[in-house]
Structure formats: structure tokens, C-alpha cells
C-alpha positions as CSV (number, residue, x, y, z in Angstrom):
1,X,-23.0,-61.8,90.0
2,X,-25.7,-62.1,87.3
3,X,-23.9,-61.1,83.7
4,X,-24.0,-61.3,80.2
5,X,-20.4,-62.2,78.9
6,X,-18.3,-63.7,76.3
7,X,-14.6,-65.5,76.6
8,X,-14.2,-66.0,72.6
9,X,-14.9,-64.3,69.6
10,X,-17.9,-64.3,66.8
11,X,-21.6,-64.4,66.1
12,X,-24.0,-63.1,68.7
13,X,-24.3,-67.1,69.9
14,X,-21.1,-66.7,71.9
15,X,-22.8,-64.8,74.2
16,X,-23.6,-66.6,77.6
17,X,-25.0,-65.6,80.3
18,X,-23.9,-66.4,83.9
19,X,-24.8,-66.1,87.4
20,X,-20.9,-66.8,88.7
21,X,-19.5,-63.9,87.4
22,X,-16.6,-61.7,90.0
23,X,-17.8,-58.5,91.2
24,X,-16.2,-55.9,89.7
25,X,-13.3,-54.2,90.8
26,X,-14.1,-50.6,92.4
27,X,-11.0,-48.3,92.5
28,X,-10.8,-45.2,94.1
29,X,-12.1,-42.7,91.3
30,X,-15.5,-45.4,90.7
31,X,-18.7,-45.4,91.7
32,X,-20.1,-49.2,91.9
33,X,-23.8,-48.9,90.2
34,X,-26.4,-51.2,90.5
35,X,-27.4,-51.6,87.0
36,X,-31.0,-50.8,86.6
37,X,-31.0,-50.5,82.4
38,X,-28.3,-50.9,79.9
39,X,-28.4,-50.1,76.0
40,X,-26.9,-51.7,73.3
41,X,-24.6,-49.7,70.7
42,X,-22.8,-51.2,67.7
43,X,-19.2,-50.8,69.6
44,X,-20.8,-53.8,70.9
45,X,-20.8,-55.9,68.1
46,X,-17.7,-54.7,67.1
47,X,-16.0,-55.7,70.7
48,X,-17.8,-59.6,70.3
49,X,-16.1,-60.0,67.2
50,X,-12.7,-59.1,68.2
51,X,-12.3,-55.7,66.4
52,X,-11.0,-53.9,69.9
53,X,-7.9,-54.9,71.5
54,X,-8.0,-58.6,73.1
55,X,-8.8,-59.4,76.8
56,X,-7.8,-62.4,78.9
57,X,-10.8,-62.4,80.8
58,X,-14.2,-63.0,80.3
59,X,-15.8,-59.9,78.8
60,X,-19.0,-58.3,80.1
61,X,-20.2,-55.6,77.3
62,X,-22.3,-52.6,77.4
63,X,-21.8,-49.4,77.7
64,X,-24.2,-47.3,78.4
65,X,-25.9,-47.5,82.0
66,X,-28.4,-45.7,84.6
67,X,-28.4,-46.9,87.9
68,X,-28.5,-46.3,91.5
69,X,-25.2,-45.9,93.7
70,X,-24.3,-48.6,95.8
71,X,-20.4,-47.2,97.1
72,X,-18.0,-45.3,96.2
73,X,-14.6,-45.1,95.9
74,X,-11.6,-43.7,98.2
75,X,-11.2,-40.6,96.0
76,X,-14.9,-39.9,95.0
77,X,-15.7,-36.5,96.8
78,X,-18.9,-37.1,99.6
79,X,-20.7,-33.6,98.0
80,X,-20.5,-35.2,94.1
81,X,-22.3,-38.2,94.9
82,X,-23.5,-40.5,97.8
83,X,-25.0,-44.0,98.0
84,X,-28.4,-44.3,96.6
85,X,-28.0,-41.4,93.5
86,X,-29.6,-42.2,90.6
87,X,-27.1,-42.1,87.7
88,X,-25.8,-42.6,84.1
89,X,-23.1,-42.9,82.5
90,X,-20.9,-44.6,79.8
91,X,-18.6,-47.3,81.2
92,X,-15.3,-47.2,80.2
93,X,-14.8,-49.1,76.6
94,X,-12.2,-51.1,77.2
95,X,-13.6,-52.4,81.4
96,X,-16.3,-54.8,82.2
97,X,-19.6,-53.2,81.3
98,X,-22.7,-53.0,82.1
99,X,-24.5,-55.8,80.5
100,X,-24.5,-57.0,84.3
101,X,-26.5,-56.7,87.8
102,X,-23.6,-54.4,88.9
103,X,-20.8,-51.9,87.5
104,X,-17.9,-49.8,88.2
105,X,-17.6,-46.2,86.6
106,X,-15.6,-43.4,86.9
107,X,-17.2,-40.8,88.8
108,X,-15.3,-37.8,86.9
109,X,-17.8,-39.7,83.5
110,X,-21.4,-39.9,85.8
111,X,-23.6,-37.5,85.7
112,X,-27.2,-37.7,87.7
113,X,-29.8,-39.3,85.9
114,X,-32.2,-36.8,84.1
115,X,-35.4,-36.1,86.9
116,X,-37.6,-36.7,83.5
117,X,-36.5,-40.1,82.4
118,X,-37.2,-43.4,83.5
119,X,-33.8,-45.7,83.8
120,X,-34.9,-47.3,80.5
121,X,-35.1,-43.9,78.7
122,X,-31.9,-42.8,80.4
123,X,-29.5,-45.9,79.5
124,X,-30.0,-44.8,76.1
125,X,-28.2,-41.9,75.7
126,X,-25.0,-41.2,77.8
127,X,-22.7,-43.0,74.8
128,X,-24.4,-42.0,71.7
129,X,-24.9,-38.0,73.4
130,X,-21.3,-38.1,74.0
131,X,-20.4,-38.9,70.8
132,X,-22.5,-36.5,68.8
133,X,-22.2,-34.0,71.5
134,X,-18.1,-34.2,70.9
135,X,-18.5,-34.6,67.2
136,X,-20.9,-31.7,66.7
137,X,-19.8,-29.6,69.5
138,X,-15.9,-30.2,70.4
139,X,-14.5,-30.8,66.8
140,X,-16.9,-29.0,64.3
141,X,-17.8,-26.6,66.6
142,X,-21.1,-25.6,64.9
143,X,-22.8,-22.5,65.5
144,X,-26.2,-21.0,64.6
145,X,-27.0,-20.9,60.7
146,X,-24.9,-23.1,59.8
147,X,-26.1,-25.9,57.7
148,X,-25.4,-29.8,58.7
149,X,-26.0,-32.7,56.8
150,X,-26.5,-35.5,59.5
151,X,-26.4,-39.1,57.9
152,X,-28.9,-41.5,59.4
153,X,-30.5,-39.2,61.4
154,X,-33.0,-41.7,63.2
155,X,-30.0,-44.1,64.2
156,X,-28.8,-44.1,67.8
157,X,-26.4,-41.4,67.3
158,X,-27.7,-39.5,64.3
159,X,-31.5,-39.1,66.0
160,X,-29.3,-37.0,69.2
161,X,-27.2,-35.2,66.6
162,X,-29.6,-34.2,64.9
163,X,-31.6,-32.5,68.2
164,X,-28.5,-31.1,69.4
165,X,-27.7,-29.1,66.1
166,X,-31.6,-27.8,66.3
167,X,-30.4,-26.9,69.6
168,X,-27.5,-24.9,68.5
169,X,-29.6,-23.1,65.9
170,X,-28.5,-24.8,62.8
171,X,-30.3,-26.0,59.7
172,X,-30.5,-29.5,59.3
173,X,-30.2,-31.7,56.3
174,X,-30.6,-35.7,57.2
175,X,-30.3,-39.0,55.3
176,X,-33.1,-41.8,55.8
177,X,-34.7,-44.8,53.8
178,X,-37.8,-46.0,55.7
179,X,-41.3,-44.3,56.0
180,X,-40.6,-44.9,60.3
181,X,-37.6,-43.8,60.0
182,X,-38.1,-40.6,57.7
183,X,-41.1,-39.8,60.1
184,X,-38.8,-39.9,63.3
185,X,-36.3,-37.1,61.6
186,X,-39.2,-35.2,60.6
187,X,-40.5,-35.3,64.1
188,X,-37.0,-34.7,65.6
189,X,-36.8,-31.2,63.7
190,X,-34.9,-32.1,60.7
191,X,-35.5,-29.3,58.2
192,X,-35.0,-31.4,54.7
193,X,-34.8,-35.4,55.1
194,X,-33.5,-37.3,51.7
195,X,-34.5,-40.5,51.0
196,X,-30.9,-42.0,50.0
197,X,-32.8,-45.0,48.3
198,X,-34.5,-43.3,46.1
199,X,-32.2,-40.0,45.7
200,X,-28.6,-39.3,45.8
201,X,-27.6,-37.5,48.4
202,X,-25.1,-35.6,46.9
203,X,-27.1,-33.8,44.3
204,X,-29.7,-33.0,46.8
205,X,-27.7,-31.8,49.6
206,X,-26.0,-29.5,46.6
207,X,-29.6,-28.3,45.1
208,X,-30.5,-27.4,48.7
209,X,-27.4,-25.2,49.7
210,X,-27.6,-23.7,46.1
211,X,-24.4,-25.6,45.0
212,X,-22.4,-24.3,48.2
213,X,-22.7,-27.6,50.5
214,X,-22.7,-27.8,54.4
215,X,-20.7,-26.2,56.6
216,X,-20.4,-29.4,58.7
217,X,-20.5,-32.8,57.8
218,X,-21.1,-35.9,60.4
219,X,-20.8,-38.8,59.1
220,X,-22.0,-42.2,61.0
221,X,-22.0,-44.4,58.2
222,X,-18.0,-45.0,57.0
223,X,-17.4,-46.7,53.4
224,X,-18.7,-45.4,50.3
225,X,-20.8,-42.6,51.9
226,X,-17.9,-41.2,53.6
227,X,-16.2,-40.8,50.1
228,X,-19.6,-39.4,48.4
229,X,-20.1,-36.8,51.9
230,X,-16.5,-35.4,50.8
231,X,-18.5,-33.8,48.1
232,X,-21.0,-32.3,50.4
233,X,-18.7,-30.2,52.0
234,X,-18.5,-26.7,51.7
235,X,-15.5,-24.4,51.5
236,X,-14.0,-23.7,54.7
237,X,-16.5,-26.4,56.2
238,X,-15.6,-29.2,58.5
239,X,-16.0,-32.9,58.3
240,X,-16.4,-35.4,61.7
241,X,-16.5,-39.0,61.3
242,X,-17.2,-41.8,64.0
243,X,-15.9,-44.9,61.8
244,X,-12.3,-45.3,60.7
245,X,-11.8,-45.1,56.8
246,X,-8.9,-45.7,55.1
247,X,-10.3,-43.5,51.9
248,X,-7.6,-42.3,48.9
249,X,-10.4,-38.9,48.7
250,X,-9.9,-37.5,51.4
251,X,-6.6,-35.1,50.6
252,X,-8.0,-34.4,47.0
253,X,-11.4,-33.7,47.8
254,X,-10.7,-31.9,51.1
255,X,-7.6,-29.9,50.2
256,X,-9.0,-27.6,47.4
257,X,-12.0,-26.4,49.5
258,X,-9.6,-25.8,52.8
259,X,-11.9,-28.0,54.4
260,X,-10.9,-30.0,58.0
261,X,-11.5,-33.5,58.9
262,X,-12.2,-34.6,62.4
263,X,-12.1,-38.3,64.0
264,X,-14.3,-38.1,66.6
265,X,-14.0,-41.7,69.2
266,X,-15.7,-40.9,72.7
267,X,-14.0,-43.4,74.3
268,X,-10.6,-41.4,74.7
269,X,-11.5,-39.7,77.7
270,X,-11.8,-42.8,79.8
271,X,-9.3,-45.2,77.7
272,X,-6.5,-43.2,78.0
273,X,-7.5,-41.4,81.5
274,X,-7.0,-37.7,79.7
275,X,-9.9,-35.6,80.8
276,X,-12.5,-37.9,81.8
277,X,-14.5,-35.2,83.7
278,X,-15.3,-33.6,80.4
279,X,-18.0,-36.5,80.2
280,X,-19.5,-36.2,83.2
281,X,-19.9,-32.2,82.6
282,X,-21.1,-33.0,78.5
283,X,-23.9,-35.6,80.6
284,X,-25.0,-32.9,83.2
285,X,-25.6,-30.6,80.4
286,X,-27.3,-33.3,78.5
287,X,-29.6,-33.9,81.7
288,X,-30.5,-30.4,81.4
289,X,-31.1,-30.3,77.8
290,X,-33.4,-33.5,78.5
291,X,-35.4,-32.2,81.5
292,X,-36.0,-28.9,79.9
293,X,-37.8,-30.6,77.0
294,X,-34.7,-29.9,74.3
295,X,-33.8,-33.9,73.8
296,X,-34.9,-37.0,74.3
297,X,-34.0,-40.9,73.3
298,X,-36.0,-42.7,71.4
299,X,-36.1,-46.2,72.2
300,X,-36.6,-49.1,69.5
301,X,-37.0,-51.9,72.0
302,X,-36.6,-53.2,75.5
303,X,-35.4,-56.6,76.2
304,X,-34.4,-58.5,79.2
305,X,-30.5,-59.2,79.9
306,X,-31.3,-62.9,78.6
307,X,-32.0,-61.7,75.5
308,X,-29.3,-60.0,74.4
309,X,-27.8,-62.3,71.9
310,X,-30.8,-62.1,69.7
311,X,-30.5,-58.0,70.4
312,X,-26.7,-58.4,68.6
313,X,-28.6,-59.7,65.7
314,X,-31.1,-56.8,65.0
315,X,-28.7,-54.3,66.0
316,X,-26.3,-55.4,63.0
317,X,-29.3,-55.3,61.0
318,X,-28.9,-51.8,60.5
319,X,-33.0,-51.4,61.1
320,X,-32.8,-50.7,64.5
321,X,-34.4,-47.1,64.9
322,X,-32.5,-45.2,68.1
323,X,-31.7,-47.6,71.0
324,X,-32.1,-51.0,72.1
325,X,-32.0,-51.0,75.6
326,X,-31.8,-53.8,78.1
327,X,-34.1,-53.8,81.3
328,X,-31.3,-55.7,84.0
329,X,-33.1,-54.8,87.1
């Protein structure tokens, strides 16, 4: 099998890619998927360089797919799926992905690819949808009129958080830097956008909520803008993050507003085999959502699976707007 894989850690050069790789293994609950489009996501980078737990095998990233059915497991029930479905899905974070002609998933995380997308548009979202979906919806539980400050709303996750909060009624405050990038929030709905380069967010998002903050939080970012969104919260308001931080702020700045912080890591569901249906129902919903005219991905770039190393590189860049996505089939 054709595949993009890596046996060592490091710089996107250690990515090779090789037409002898082993099929993968299809257990009872998967669905093997001929990989049509995959995306790239900065989980990615962070696997190649050896910040996930360490495999013995050669590794074969991605993990976002959409792709047609080519069999299914022992356990997969006949009425859910059948060979030939058009699907995505997010393969599980710590299995071969999909950065390869061919991929197992879970059933219980598939969902049937949205009638209105072409498989490039539709590897784009299953892993940053579940993510925000999770983040905005699961932990922080937002709810119409409430205002969320989004930070960088046209990356690959912020540009579907920030759809999915106009979907849920919600004002909208976003971060950005770039004139494309500005424009992109501004077309996605974003009610204020700041430019962080030239203002600080802080004082803005606080002149905009008259000194009160935002109910909700989400921060994509980590670092020092975790620290400074601490002071963007609003009493009784509710923080998510999607990047560990070891911050000393977080009881002190949190505690006197009786605010909550949430960790918000999609790949639970499907890494420690609690719940993985929820995906698959959050990516149904998602379809709808998409087909209806609600959301939509935007994608920064398509590039064949022989590029991908060069993809690493402008993904860590931090100028990628939305998703990469690679064209495999």
C-alpha cells in the first residue's frame, strides 16, 4: 500500500513515502476506507516530533479522512453502512492514519460524507468540527446571547468555532493579524475581529463587553495568550482550551470570578474506547449543518500525498488559513 510514513522522529524531512507499506488491520467495529482526501492538522506535527506516546512501527499520520467504503468489519451493523458509502471521519490518534491509499476507522466515529462537499472539502473538517463542536458545545455549553471570544478565528479550528457559535446564537468576538485572515472572520460572521498585532486583546475584548468579559472563552493558541484570555473572562463564565498549559494564573485569576476551566482533547473518545459513537453522531449533525448552508471548510491548499513534507512546513508556519488538505486518490 501507497503511504506517507515516518519510523524516527524530527523535521518534516523524516517523512518518506512508500509503496510497501501492510494494509491495515480492520477489526470488527472498523470500516476499511479507501482514502479519497486527507487533511493535515497540527496534531500532526506534534506526533512527527515525538510529543505523543512512542510507537514501534512505522507511523502513517493523518487524521482527518473522506472516503468510500471498501469492507466492514464483523460487528459493523449492515443498515449503518455498506460497501461503497461515501464517508468521513477522524481516524483514531494514536492508529495508522490516513495519510495512505487505504484506512481503518471505527464505524461508531464515521459519519456519511456531506451530499454538498466534494471529498477535498470534506477531509477538512471531521477533526477540527469535533474539537470545537466538543469545546464549544460539550464543555462550555454556550447558548444564545452569550458572548465568545474565539482566538484565531480563521485557523483550522477557530474558522468552525466560530460558525458553530453563530449557529448557536451567540455574539462573537475573534482574534486575527492578516488582512486574508481578518476578511475570512469577517465573512464567517464574526461580530468584532481584533487585530492582536496592532491592539491588545484584552483591553478590547473588555471595552466591547463594557468591562464585564465573555461568557466563554476558547482558546487555541496556549502560552502567553492563555494567561492574558484569563482576563477576558467574565464572572461565572467558562474557559476551554485545546493546548496543555502548565500556567501559575489560572487558580488566581479564575477563582475570584467563579469561573470554570475546561480541557477539551477530541481524541478521548477513540483513545481510550469511552463513547466513540458520540463522534460519529457530533459528524452527522455536522453534515447537516454543512448541507443546509450553516458551515463550511475553508481550504488553504491542496497538495498531493508526495508533498506532504513540504505541507509540515507551512502548517508550522502558523500562516496557514483553515486546512491543508491532501488529494490521495
Amino acid at each position: 500500500m501507497r503511504a506517507m510514513t515516518f519510523s524516527e522522529y524530527g523535521e518534516p524531512s523524516v517523512l518518506k513515502l512508500r509503496d510497501d507499506m501492510p494494509e491495515p488491520a480492520v477489526g470488527p467495529d472498523d470500516l476499511l476506507v479507501e482514502v479519497h482526501a486527507a487533511a493535515l492538522n497540527p496534531v500532526d506535527t506534534k506526533i512527527r516530533r515525538g510529543m505523543y506516546p512512542p510507537r514501534d512501527e512505522a507511523i502513517i499520520p493523518g487524521y482527518d479522512v473522506s472516503g468510500v467504503v471498501l469492507s466492514l468489519g464483523a460487528n459493523v451493523p449492515r443498515n449503518a453502512f455498506q460497501v461503497g458509502d461515501a464517508i468521513y471521519a477522524s481516524p483514531c490518534l494514536i492508529k495508522q492514519g490516513a495519510h495512505a491509499e487505504r484506512v481503518a476507522v471505527d464505524w461508531r466515529t464515521a459519519a456519511p460524507k456531506p451530499e454538498s462537499l466534494d471529498h477535498v472539502h470534506a477531509a477538512a473538517m471531521p477533526l477540527v468540527t469535533l474539537t470545537s463542536w466538543e469545546s464549544l458545545y460539550t464543555r462550555a455549553r454556550v447558548h444564545r446571547g452569550e458572548t465568545v471570544l474565539i482566538h484565531a478565528g480563521a485557523g483550522g479550528t477557530g474558522h468552525i468555532a466560530l460558525q458553530l457559535a453563530r449557529v448557536e446564537g451567540c455574539r462573537v468576538i475573534t482574534t486575527a493579524s492578516r488582512p486574508e485572515t481578518i476578511a475570512l472572520c469577517n465573512e464567517l460572521g464574526a461580530d468584532h475581529v481584533i487585530n492582536h498585532r496592532e491592539t491588545d486583546f484584552v483591553e478590547a475584548v473588555m471595552q466591547l463587553t463594557d468591562g464585564k468579559g465573555c461568557e466563554v472563552v476558547y482558546d487555541t493558541v496556549g502560552g502567553a495568550v492563555f494567561d492574558k484570555s484569563l482576563d477576558c473572562v467574565a464572572v461565572n463564565g467558562r474557559m476551554v482550551t485545546i493546548v496543555m498549559n502548565n500556567s501559575d494564573q489560572i487558580v488566581p485569576k479564575l477563582f475570584r470570578k467563579n469561573a470554570t476551566l475546561h480541557m477539551e482533547f477530541m481524541g478521548v473518545p477513540t483513545v481510550v474506547s469511552i463513547n466513540p459513537s458520540c463522534q460519529g453522531e457530533t459528524l452527522r449533525t455536522a453534515a447537516e449543518l454543512i448541507d443546509a448552508g450553516k458551515l463550511k471548510p475553508h481550504v488553504h491548499k491542496v497538495v498531493p500525498l508526495e508533498d506532504l513534507a513540504a505541507a509540515h512546513e507551512e502548517q508550522q508556519s502558523g500562516k496557514v488559513i483553515g486546512k491543508i488538505v491532501i488529494k490521495v486518490k
